[in-house]
N, C-alpha and C positions, 0 to 999 in steps of 0.2 A: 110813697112807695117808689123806691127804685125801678125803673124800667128795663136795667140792666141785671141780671142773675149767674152767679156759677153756682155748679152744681155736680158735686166726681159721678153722678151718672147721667150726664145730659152732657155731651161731646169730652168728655175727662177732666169736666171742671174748666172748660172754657167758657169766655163770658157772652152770655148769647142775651137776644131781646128776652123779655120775659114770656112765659107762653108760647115761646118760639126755638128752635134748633137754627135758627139763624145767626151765626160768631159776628159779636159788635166790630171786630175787624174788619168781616167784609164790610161793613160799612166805613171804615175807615179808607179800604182799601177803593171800594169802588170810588168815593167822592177823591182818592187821589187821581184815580183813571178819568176826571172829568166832569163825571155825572152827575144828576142833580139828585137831594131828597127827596125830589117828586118822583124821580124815573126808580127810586129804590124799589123793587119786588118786595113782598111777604109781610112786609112789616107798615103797620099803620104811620103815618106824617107826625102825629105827637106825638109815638114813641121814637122816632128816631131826632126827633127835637129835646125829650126830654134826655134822651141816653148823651148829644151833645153837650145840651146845659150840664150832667153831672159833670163828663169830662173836663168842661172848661171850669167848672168849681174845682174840680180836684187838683189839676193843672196849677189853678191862680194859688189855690190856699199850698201847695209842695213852694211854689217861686217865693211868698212872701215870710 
């Protein structure tokens, strides 16, 4: 199961943790600002490890 979800009535179909109103962006955005997975808010450690691992699957399988 994906960790990641949209949904057009959970923030207009942005992609957020699952179970959560929290946008996978911020997570993007905060780990730009410096910060670590650990210091992330709201969202459990292996779901924001698992919402990476999808990224970097989807990532590698678009490049190849």
């Amino acid at each position: 199961m994906s960790e990641a979800q949209r949904d057009p009535e959970v923030l207009g179909g942005t992609p957020v943790f699952r179970g959560t109103r929290v946008p996978v962006r911020t997570l993007i955005e905060y780990l730009e600002g410096g910060q670590t997975v650990v210091e992330f808010p709201s969202v459990r450690r292996e779901q924001v490890i698992a919402v990476l691992d999808e990224l970097t699957t989807q990532r590698v399988a678009k490049a190849g």
